[in-house]
C-alpha positions as CSV (number, residue, x, y, z in Angstrom):
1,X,10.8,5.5,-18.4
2,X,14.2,4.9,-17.4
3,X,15.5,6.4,-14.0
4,X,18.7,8.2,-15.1
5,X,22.0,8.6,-12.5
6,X,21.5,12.3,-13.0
7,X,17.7,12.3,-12.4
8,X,18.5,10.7,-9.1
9,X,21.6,13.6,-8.0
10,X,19.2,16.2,-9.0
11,X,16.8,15.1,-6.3
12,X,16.7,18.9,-4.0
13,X,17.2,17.6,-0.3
14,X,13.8,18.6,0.8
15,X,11.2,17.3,-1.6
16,X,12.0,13.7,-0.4
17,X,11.3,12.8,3.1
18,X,12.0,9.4,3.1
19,X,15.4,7.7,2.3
20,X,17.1,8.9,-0.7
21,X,17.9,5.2,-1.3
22,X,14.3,4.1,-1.1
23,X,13.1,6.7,-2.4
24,X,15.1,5.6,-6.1
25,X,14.2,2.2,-5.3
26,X,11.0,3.1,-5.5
27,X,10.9,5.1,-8.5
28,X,12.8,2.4,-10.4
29,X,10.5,0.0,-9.5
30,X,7.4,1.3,-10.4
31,X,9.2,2.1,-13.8
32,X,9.4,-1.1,-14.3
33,X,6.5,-2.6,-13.4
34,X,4.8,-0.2,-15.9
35,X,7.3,-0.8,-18.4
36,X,6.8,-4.4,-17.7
37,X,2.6,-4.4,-18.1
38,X,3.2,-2.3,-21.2
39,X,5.3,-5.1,-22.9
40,X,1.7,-7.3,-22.6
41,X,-0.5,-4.3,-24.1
42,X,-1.5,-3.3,-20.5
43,X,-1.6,0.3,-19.1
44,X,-0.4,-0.3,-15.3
45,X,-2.1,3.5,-14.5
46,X,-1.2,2.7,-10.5
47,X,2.1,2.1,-11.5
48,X,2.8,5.2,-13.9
49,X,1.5,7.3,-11.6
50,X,3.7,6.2,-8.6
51,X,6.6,6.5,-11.5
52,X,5.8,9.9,-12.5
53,X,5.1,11.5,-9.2
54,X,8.4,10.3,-8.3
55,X,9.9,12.4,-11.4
56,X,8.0,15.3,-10.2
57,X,8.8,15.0,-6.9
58,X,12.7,14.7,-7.8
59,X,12.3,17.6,-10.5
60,X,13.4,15.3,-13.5
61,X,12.2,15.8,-16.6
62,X,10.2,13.8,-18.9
63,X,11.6,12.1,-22.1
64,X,11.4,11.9,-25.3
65,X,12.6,9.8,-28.0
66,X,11.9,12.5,-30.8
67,X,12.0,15.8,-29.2
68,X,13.1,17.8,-26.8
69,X,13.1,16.9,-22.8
70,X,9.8,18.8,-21.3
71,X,9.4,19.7,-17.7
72,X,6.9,16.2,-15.8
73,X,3.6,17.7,-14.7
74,X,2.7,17.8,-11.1
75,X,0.3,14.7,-11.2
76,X,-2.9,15.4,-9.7
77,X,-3.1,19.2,-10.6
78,X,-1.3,19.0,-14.1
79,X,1.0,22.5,-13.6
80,X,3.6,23.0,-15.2
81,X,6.1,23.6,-12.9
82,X,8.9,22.5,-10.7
83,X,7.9,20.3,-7.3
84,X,9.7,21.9,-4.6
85,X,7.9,21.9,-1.0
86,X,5.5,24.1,-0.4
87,X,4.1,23.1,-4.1
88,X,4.1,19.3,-3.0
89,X,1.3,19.7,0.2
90,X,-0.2,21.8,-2.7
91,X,-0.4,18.7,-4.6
92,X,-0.6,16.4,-2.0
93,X,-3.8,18.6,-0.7
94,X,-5.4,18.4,-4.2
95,X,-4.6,15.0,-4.6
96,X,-6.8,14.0,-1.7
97,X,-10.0,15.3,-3.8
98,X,-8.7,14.4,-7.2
99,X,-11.7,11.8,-7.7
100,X,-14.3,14.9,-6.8
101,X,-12.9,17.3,-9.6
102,X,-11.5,15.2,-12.4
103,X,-14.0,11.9,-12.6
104,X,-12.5,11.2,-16.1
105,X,-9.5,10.0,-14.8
106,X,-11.2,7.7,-12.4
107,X,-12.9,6.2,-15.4
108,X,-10.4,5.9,-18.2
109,X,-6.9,6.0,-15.8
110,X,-7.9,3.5,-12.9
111,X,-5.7,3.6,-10.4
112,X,-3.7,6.5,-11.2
113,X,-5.5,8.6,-8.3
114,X,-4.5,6.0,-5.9
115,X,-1.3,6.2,-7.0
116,X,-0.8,9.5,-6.2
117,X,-1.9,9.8,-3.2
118,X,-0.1,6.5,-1.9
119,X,3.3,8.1,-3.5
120,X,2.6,11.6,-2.0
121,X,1.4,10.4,1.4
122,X,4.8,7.6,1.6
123,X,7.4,10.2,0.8
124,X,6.6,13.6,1.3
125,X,4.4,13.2,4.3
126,X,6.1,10.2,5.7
127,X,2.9,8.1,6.2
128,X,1.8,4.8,4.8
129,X,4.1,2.1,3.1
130,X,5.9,2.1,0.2
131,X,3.2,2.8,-2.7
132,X,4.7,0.2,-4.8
133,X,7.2,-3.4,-3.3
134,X,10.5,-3.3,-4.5
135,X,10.9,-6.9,-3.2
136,X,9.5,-8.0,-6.9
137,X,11.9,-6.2,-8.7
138,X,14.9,-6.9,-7.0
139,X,17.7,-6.2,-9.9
140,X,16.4,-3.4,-11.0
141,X,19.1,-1.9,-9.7
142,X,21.9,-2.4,-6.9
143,X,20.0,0.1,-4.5
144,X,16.5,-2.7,-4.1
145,X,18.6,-5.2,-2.8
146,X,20.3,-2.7,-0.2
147,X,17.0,-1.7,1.5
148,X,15.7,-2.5,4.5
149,X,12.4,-3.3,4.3
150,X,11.4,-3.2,8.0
């Protein structure tokens, strides 16, 4: 799903804790490489579920062609409801356990619980690497070329 100009100025200051920069970077380009697997018939879970805890995390909604725009689920505990922080160590908390309480999506999503976590852990708790390597996707957008990637 495309990363919109106003999804990324509606990012509230204090659900990112990373660079804004990389942050979008990110986002974009796990977009991509979901959109990108889909094209071949291939559900990239890891990959959608780095893109869409990056949409919850920046509060922008989810798409549709043929209705109306729908607040994005928090993606391990499914809420409907705006991320804003203390809600994201909520999630982050429950995303830790996610295999323990919901083993159905271990088995027909692989990958998105690792997703996640890896998203949740990078930019709201500041720990681990980037879930997903812009490096690959360098033109998704003038921002992955500007990073520094040390």
């Amino acid at each position: 799903m495309e990363v919109r100009e106003s999804d990324v100025a509606g990012i509230p200051a204090g659900n990112v804790r990373v660079s804004r920069d990389e942050f979008v970077a990110v986002w974009r380009a796990a977009s991509a490489r979901g959109e990108a697997q889909a094209a071949h018939g291939i559900t990239d879970w890891y990959a959608v579920a780095v893109a869409v805890t990056c949409r919850w995390i920046a509060t922008a909604p989810m798409r549709s062609a043929t209705g109306p725009d729908r607040l994005t689920r928090s993606p391990a505990t499914r809420r409907h409801r705006l991320a804003y922080e203390e809600l994201i160590e909520a999630e982050y908390v429950a995303a830790e356990s996610l295999e323990e309480r919901r083993p159905d999506i271990v088995e027909h999503e692989p990958g998105w619980c690792d997703g996640v976590r890896a998203t949740l852990r990078w930019a709201w708790r500041r720990s681990g690497p980037r879930p997903i390597e812009v490096s690959e996707f360098v033109g998704v957008n003038d921002e992955v070329g500007t990073l520094d990637h040390s």
